[in-house]
C-alpha positions in Angstrom: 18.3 -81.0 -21.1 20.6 -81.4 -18.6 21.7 -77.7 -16.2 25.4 -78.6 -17.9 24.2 -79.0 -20.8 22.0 -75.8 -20.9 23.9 -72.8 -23.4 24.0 -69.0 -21.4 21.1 -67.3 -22.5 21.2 -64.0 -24.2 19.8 -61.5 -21.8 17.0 -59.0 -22.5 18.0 -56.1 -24.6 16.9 -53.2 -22.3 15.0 -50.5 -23.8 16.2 -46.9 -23.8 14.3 -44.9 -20.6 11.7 -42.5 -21.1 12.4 -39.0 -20.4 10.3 -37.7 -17.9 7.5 -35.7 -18.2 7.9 -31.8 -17.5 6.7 -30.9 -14.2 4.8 -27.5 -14.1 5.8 -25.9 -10.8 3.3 -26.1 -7.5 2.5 -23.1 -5.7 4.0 -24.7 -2.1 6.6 -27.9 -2.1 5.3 -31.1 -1.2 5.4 -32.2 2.5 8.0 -35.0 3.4 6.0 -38.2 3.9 7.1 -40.5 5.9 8.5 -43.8 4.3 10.0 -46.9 5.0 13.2 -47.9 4.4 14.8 -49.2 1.4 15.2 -52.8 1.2 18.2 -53.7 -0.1 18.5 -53.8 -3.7 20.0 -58.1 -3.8 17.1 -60.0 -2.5 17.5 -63.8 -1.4 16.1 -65.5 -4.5 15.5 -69.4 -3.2 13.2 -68.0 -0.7 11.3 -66.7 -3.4 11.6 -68.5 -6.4 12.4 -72.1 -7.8 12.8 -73.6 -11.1 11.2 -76.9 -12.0 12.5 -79.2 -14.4 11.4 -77.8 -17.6 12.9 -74.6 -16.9 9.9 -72.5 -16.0 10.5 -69.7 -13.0 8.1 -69.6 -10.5 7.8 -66.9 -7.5 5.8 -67.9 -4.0 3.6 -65.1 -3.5 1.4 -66.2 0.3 1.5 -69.8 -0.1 1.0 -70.6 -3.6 3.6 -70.3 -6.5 3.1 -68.5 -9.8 4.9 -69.5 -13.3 7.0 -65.3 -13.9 8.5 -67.2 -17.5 11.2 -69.9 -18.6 14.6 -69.9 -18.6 15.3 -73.1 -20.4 19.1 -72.0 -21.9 20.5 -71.7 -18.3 20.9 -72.8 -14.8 18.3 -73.0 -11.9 20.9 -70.1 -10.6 21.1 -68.3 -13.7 17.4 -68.4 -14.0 16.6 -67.2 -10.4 19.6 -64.4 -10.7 17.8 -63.0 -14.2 14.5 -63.0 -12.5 15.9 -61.4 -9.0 17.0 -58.6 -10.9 13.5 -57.8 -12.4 12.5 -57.5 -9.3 15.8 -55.6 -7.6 14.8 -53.0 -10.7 11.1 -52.7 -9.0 12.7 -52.7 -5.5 15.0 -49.7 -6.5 12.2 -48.0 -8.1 10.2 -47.7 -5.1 13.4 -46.8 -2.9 13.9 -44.0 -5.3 9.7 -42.6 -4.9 10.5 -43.1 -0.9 13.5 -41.2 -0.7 12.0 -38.3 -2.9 8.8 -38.8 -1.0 11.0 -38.5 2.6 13.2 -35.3 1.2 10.1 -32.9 -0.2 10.1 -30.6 -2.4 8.7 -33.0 -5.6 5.1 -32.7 -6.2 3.1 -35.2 -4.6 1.2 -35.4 -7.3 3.0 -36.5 -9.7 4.8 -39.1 -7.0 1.6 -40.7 -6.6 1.4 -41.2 -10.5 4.7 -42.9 -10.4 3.9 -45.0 -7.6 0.7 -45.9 -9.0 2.5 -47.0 -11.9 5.1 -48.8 -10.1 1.8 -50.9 -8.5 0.5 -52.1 -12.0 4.3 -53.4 -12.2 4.5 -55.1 -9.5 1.2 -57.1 -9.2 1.9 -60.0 -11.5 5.2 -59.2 -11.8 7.6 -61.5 -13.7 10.4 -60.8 -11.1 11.4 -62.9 -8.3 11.4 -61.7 -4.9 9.0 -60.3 -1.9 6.3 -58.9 -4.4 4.0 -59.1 -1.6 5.9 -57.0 0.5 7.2 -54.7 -2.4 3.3 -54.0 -2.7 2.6 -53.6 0.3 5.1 -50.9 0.7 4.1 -49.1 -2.3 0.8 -49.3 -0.9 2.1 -47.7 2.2 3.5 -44.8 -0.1 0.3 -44.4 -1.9 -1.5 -43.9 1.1 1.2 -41.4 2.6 0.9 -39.3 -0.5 -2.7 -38.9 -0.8 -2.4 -36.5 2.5 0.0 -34.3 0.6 -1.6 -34.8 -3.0 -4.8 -33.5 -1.1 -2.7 -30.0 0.6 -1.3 -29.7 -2.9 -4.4 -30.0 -4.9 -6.0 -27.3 -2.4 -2.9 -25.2 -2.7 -3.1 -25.0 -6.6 -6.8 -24.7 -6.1 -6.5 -21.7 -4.1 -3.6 -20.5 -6.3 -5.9 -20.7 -9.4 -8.1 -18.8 -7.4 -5.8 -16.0 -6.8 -4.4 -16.2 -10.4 -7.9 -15.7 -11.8 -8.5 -12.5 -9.3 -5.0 -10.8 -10.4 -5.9 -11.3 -13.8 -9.4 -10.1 -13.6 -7.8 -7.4 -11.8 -5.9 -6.5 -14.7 -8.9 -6.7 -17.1 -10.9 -4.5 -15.0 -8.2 -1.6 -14.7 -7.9 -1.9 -18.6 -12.0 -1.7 -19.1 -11.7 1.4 -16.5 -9.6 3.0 -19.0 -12.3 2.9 -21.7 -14.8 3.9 -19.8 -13.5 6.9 -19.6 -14.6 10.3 -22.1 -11.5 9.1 -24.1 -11.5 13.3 -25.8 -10.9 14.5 -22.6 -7.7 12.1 -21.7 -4.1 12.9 -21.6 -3.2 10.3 -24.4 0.6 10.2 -23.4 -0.7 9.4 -20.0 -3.3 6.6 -21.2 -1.1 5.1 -23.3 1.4 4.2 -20.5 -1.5 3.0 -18.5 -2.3 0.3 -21.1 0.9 -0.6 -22.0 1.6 -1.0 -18.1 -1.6 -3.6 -18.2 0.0 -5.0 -21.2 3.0 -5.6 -19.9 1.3 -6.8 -16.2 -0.8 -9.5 -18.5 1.9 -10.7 -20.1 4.2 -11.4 -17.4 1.2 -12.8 -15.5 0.4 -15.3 -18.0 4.1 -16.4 -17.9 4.4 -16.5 -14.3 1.0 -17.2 -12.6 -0.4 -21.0 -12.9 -2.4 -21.7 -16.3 -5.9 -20.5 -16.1 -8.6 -22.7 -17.7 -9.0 -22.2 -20.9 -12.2 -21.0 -20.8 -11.7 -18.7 -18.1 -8.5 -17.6 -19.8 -10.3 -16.9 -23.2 -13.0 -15.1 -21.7 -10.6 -12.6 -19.6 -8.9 -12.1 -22.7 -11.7 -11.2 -25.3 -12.5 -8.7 -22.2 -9.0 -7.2 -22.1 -8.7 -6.9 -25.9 -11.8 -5.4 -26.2 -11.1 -2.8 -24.0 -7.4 -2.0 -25.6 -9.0 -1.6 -29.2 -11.7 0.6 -27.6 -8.9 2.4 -26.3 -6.8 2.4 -29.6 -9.2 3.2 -31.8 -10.1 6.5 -29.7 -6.5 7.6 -29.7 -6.1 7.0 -33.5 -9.4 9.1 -34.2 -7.9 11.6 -32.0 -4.2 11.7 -33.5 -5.8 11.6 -36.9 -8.3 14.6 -36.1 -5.0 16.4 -34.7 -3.4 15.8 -37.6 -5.7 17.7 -40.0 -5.8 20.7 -37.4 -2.1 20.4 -37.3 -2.0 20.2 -41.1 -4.6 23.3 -41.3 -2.3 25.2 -38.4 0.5 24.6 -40.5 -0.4 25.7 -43.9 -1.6 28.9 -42.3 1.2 29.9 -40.6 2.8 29.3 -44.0 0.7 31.9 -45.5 1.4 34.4 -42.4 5.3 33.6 -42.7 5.3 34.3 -46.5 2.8 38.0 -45.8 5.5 38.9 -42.9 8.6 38.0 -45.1 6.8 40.3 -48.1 6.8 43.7 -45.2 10.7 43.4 -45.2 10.7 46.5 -47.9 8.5 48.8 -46.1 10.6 49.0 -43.2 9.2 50.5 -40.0 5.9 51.4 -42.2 5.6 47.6 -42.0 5.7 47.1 -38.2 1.6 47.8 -37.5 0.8 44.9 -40.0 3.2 42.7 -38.9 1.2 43.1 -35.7 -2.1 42.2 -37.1 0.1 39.4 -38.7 1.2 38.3 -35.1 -2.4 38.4 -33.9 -3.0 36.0 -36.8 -0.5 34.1 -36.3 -2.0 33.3 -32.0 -5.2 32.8 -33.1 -3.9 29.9 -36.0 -3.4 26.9 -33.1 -0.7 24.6 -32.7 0.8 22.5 -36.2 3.1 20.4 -33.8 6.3 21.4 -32.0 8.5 20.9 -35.0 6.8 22.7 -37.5 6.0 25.6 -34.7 9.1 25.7 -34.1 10.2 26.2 -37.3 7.5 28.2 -38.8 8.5 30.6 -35.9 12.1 31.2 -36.3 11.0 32.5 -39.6 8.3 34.4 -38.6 10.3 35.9 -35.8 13.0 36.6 -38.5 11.0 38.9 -40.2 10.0 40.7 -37.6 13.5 41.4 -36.2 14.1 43.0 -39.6 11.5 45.4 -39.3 12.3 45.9 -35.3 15.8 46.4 -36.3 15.0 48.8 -38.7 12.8 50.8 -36.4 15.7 51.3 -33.6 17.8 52.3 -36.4 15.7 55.0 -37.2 15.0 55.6 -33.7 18.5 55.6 -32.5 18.8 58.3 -35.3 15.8 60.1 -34.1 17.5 60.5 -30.7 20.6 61.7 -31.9 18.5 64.3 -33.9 17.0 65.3 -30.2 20.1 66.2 -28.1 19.9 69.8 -28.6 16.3 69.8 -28.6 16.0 68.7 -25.2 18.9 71.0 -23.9 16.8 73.8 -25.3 13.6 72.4 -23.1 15.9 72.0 -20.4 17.0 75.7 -20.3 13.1 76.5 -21.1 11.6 74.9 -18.0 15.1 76.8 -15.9 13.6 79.8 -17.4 9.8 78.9 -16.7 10.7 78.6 -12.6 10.6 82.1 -12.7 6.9 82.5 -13.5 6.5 80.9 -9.8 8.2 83.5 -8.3 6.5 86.4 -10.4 3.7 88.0 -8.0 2.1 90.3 -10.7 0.0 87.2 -12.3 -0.7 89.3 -15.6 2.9 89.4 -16.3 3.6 85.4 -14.9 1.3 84.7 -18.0 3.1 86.8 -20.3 6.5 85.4 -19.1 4.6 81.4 -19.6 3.0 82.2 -22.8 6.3 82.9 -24.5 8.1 80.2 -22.6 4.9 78.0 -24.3 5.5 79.3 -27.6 9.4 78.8 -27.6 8.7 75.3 -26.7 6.2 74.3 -29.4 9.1 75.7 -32.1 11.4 73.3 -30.6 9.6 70.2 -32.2 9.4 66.7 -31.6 11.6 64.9 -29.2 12.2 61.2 -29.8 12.2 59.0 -27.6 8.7 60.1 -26.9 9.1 58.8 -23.3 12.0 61.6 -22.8 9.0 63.9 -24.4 6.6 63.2 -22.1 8.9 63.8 -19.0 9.5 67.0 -20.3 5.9 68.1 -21.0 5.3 66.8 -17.6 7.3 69.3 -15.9 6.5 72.1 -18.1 2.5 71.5 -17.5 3.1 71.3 -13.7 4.2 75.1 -13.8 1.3 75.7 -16.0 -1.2 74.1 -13.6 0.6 75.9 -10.5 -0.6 78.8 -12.5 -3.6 78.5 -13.2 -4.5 77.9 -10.0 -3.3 81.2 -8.8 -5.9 82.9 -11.1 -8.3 81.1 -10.5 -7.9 81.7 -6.7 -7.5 85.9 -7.5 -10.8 85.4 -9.9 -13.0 84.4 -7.3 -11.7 86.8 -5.1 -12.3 89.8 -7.6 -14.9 88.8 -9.7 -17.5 91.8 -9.5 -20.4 89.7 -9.2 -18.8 87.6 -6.5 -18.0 90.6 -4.9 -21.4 92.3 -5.0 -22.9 89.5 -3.3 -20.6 89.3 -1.2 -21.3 92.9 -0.1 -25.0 92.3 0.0 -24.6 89.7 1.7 -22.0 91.8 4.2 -25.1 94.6 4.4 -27.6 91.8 5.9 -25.8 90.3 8.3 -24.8 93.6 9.4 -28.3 94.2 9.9 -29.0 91.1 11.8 -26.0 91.4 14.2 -27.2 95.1 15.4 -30.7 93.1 15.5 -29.6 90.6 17.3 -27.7 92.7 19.8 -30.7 95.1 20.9 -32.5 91.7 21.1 -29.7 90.7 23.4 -29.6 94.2 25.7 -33.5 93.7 25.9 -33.2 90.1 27.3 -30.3 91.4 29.4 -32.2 93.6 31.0 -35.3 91.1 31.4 -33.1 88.4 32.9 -34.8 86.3 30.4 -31.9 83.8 30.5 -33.4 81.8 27.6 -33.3 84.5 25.6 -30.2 85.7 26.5 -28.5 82.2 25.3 -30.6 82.0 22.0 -29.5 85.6 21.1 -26.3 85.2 21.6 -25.6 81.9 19.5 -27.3 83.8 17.1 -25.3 86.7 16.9 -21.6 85.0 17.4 -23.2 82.6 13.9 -23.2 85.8 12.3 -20.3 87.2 13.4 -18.4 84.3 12.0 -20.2 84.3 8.3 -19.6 88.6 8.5 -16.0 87.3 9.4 -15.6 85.0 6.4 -17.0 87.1 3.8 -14.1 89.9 4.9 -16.6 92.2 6.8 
């Protein structure tokens, strides 16, 4: 079959591309490799190839040729062109890794897959074109990349690394947690604790590089275990606190129904609404809600008899205005038993003062009372004091001591003061001091006892 003759052959129905596989992120970009310029993308196909009579394509790869396919339907042109642009496809390919490889910042790792790829297409290609060369280049690229695939497998490493410290990290604060005496714990406290680790595992695991699976697994049987340790504490704990709660609660009930019940009796139910109030602190807590609740009517209650207390003693008071006048003019009156010298007729003037006071009654409030009394018993003490001072002075007994006593000193001064004149007249100068610190110690005590 003649080249004229030949009918244009239907080209190759390409197939649709394959989407790329996602790349997980890399702890550090990859570093530029160097790379050599693209070829251009039209390559000079009779240098290359040639088609021989039966139509079969053949590429010169060193100095031998190799049958790439058939192109029988078309011209030797037509047959090199379809065959050039196999290989244009592979040349572009590459120039595409280089240029990544020579910007940075795609993994080198997964650059070297491609390229590796882009090798297996290339050697036996059925394209027409420097194959050699197009190998040798992605040779070149290969060999650029492994430096880089190298850093970046000893970055993840070491990122791995980290990744499994931080969540270790995390597992280990959590197991802390339930390790400790979990009835001691503040649980509002503890509970943000573990929801903090929670929250730090979870974003960890979304952001940090994937952990073995193994490793992962392990870290988180450890984490969980501690977190049901932990939860299982605090729902014993809430639980027990419930029932006390509960038990709190339906006693204060009780004391809220008793303390209601005193409203009748008035101010005669104030003492056991105290003993009611002691109850009601030594019941516990039944949570802030129901405390709070339980209280208002408890308090109520209490008011009522309170109230009814200052109404009475409001009334009480008013009943005492002309009492305490009349106590008033009593103690003015009572001043006088001060001035009285005559003590016999002080107490007579006191003692009737005394008796008008007990006739004028109670006083309300009690603390006005007891200011009152206060004053009154200060004169009463101020006299009593007086006779007890003028008892011991006349007291016969006291007295007849006291003159005994008078009659021997006496004797020993006149004593002493012949022993005196004797040791005087002696010059005993020893004597003379001893007798008279003898005689001025008597002196004094005759002094004291009136003498």
């Amino acid at each position: 079959m003649s080249d004229n003759d030949a009918p244009t052959p239907t080209p190759p129905v390409p197939r649709p591309p394959m989407p790329a596989p996602p790349r997980r992120p890399m702890p550090a970009a990859a570093p530029a490799v160097a790379a050599a310029p693209a070829a251009p993308v039209a390559s000079d196909a009779a240098e290359w190839g040639r088609v021989t009579e039966d139509g079969t394509v053949e590429v010169r790869e060193g100095e031998s040729w190799r049958a790439v396919g058939q192109y029988p339907d078309g011209t030797a042109e037509e047959a090199l062109a379809y065959y050039a642009r196999k290989y244009d496809d592979l040349a572009v390919k590459l120039g595409t890794l280089e240029t990544r490889a020579q910007k940075g910042g795609t993994s080198a790792s997964d650059l070297t897959k491609q390229a590796t790829h882009l090798r297996g297409e290339a050697t036996d290609a059925a394209a027409v074109g420097d194959l050699a060369g197009l190998r040798e280049r992605i040779d070149t690229l290969l060999a650029s990349l492994a430096e880089a695939a190298a850093q970046e497998s000893a970055a993840a490493k070491a990122a791995l690394d980290a990744a499994i410290a931080e969540r270790t990290q995390i597992v280990e604060k959590a197991e802390a947690v339930a390790a400790r005496d979990l009835s001691k714990v503040q649980w509002k406290q503890v509970t943000a604790e573990m929801t903090e680790l929670f929250d730090a595992w979870q974003a960890h695991q979304q952001n940090a590089p994937r952990l073995p699976k193994g490793v992962a697994q392990q870290l988180w049987k450890r984490f969980r275990d501690a977190r049901t340790t932990v939860d299982k504490a605090r729902r014993a704990f809430f639980s027990e606190l419930d029932d006390t709660h509960r038990a709190a609660r339906d006693a204060k009930a009780r004391l809220v129904e008793r303390a209601e019940a005193l409203a009748p009796r008035g101010v005669d139910g104030i003492p056991a609404y105290r003993d009611l109030l002691d109850a009601w602190k030594a019941s516990g807590r039944a949570g802030r809600k129901a405390d709070d609740a339980l209280w208002a009517r408890f308090k109520a209650a209490g008011d009522a008899l309170y109230a009814a207390r200052a109404e009475q003693a409001a009334a009480e008071e008013a009943d005492s205005a002309p009492k305490i006048e009349a106590r008033e003019a009593l103690l003015e009156e009572a001043k006088a038993v001060a001035d009285e010298p005559n003590l016999k007729r002080a107490r007579a003037l006191l003692t009737g003062i005394q008796r008008q006071w007990d006739e004028v009654g109670r006083i309300f409030p009690r603390e006005k009372e007891r200011a009152l009394d206060d004053r009154m018993r200060s004169i009463e003490q101020a006299l009593k004091s007086r006779e007890d001072v003028d008892w011991k002075k006349n007291n016969p007994e006291t007295k007849a001591r006291a003159n005994d006593m008078s009659s021997q000193l006496i004797e020993a001064i006149e004593k002493l003061e012949a022993e005196l004149a004797a040791a005087e007249k002696s010059g005993d100068n020893r004597a003379v001091k001893q007798a008279t610190e003898a005689l001025s110690a008597r002196r004094a005590w005759l002094s004291a006892l009136g003498g």
